[in-house]
C-alpha positions as a Markdown table, in Angstrom:
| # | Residue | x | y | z |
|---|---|---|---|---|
| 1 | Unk | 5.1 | -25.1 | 12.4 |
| 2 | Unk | 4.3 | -24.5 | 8.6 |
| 3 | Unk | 4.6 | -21.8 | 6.9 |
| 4 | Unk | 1.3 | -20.5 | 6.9 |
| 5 | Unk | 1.0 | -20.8 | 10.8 |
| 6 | Unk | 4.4 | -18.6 | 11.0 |
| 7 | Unk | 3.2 | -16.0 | 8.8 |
| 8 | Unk | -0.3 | -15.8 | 10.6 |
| 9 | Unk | 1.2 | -15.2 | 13.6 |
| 10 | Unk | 4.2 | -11.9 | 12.3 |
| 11 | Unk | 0.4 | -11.3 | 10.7 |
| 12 | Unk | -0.7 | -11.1 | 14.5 |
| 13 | Unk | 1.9 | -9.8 | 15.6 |
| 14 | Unk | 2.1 | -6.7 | 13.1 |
| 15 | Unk | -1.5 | -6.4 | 13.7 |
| 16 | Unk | -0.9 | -6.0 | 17.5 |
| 17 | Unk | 2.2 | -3.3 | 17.0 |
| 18 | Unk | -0.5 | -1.3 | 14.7 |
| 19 | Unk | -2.6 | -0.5 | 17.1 |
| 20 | Unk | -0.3 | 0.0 | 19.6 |
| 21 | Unk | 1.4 | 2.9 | 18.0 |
| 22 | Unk | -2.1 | 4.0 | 16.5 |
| 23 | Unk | -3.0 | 4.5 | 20.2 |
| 24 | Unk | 0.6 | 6.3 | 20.7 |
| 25 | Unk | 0.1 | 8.3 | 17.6 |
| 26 | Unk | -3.8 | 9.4 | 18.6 |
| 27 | Unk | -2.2 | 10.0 | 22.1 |
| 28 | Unk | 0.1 | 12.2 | 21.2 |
| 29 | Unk | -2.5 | 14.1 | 18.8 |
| 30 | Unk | -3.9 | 14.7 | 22.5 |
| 31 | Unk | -1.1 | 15.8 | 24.0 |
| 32 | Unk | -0.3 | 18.1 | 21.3 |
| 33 | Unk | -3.7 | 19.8 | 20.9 |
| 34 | Unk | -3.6 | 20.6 | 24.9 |
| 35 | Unk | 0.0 | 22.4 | 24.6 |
| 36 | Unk | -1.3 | 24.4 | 21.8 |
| 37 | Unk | -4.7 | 25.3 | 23.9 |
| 38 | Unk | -2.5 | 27.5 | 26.5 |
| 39 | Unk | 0.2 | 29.9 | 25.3 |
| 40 | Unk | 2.7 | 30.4 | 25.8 |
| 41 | Unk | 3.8 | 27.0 | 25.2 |
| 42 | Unk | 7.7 | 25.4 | 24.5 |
| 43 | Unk | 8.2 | 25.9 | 20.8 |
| 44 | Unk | 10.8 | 22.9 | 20.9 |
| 45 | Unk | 8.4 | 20.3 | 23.1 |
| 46 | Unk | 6.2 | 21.3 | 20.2 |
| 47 | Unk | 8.4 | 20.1 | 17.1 |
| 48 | Unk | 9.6 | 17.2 | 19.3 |
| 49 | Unk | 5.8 | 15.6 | 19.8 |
| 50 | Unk | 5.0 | 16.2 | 16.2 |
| 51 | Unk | 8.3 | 15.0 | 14.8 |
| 52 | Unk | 7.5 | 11.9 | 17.1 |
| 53 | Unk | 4.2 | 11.3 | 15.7 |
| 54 | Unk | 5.6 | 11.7 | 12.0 |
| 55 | Unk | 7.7 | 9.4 | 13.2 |
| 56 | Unk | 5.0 | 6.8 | 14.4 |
| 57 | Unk | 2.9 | 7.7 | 10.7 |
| 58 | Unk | 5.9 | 6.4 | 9.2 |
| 59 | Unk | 6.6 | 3.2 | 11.3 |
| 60 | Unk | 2.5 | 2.5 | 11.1 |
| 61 | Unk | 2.7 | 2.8 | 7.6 |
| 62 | Unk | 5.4 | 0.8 | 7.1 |
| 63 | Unk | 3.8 | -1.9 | 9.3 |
| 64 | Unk | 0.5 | -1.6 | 7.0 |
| 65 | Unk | 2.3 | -2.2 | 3.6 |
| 66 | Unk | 3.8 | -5.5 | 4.7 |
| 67 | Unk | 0.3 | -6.6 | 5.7 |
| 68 | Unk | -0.9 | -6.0 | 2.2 |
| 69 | Unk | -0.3 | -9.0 | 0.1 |
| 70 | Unk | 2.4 | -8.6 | -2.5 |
| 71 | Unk | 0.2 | -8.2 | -6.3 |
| 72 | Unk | 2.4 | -10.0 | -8.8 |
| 73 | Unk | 2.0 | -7.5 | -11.8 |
């Protein structure tokens, strides 16, 4: 396997991981909105689900930059 073939496939593969924790992340958006809809609600659940879904804005874009060719300046 040549290079190009290898980095295709971590290109699949990164690809893949994006959208599942895009799905996770819009998930929890839902899950989120629908505790807020009926108070009272757990304060702490709260800040746990959002500091999950920072968490998942940082992994997805972490995942993004490495698909984004490196510019030689």
């Amino acid at each position: 396997m040549d290079d190009r073939t290898s980095d295709s496939l971590d290109a699949e593969a990164i690809r893949a991981k994006l959208e599942a924790l895009k799905s996770e992340h819009r998930d929890l958006d839902d899950v989120i909105d629908r505790l807020i809809e009926k108070p009272p609600f757990d304060q702490l659940q709260l800040q746990r689900l959002k500091k999950r879904k920072l968490g998942l804005k940082d992994q997805i874009l972490r995942l993004e930059s490495q698909l984004i060719p490196d510019i030689i300046a």
